[in-house]
C-alpha beads as a LAMMPS data file, in Angstrom:
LAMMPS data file: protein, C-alpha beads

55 atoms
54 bonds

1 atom types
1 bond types

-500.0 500.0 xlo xhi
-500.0 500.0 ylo yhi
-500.0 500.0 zlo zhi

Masses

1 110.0

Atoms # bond

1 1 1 364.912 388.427 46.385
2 1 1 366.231 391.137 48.414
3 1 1 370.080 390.822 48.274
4 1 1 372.141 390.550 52.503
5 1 1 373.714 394.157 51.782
6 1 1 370.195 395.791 51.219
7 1 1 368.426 393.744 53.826
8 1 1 371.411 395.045 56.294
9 1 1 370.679 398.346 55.234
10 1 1 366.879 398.125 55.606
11 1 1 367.522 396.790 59.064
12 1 1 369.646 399.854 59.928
13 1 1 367.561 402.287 58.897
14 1 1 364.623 400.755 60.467
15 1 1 366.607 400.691 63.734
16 1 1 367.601 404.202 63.174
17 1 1 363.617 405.371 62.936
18 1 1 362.999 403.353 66.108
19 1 1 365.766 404.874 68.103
20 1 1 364.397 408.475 66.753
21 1 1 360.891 407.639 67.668
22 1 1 361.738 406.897 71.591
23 1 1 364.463 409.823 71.298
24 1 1 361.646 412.704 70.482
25 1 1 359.102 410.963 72.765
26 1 1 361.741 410.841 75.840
27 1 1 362.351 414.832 74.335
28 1 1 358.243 415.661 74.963
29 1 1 358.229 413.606 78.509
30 1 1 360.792 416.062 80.092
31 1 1 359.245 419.134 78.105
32 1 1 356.002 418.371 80.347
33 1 1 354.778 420.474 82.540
34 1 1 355.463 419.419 86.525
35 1 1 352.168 419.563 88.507
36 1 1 351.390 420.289 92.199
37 1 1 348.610 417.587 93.935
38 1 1 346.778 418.521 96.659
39 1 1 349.311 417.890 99.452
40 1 1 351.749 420.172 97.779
41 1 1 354.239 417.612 96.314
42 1 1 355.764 417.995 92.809
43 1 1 354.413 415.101 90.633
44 1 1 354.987 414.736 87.151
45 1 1 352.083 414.636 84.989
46 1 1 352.386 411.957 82.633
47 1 1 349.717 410.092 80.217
48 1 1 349.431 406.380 79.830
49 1 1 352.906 404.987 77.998
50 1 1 352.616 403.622 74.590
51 1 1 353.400 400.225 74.270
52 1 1 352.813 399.893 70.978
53 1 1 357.029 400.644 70.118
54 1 1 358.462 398.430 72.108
55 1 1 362.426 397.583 71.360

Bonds

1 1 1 2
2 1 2 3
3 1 3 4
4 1 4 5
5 1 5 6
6 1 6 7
7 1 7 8
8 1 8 9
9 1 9 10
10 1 10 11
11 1 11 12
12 1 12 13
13 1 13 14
14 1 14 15
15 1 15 16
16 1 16 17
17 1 17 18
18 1 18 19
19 1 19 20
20 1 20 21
21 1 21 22
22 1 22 23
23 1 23 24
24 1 24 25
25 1 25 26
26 1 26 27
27 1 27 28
28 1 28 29
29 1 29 30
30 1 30 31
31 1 31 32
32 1 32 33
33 1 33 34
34 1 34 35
35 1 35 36
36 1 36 37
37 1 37 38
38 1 38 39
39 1 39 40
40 1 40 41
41 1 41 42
42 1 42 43
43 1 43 44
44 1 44 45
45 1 45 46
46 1 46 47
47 1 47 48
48 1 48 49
49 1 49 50
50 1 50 51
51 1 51 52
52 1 52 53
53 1 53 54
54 1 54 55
């Protein structure tokens, strides 16, 4: 049985991955490169989001 103090810790450092996870992906969205389309307006290039973190 997994005592309250360790599953509040657990919880924490789960929460603490998550919020790292969407911290270095949010890093690598802005690090992409901005592309031109054809009519000469600035357009981000982006790929599909992943849904599979979702807080």
């Amino acid at each position: 049985m997994i005592s309250t103090s360790e599953m509040i810790r657990i919880r924490r450092q789960m929460q603490r991955r998550i919020r790292d996870v969407v911290a270095e992906r949010r890093r690598a969205r802005q690090m992409e490169p901005v592309a031109t389309d054809p009519a000469g307006d600035p357009t981000e290039v982006r790929s599909t989001p992943d849904t599979s973190l979702s807080i």
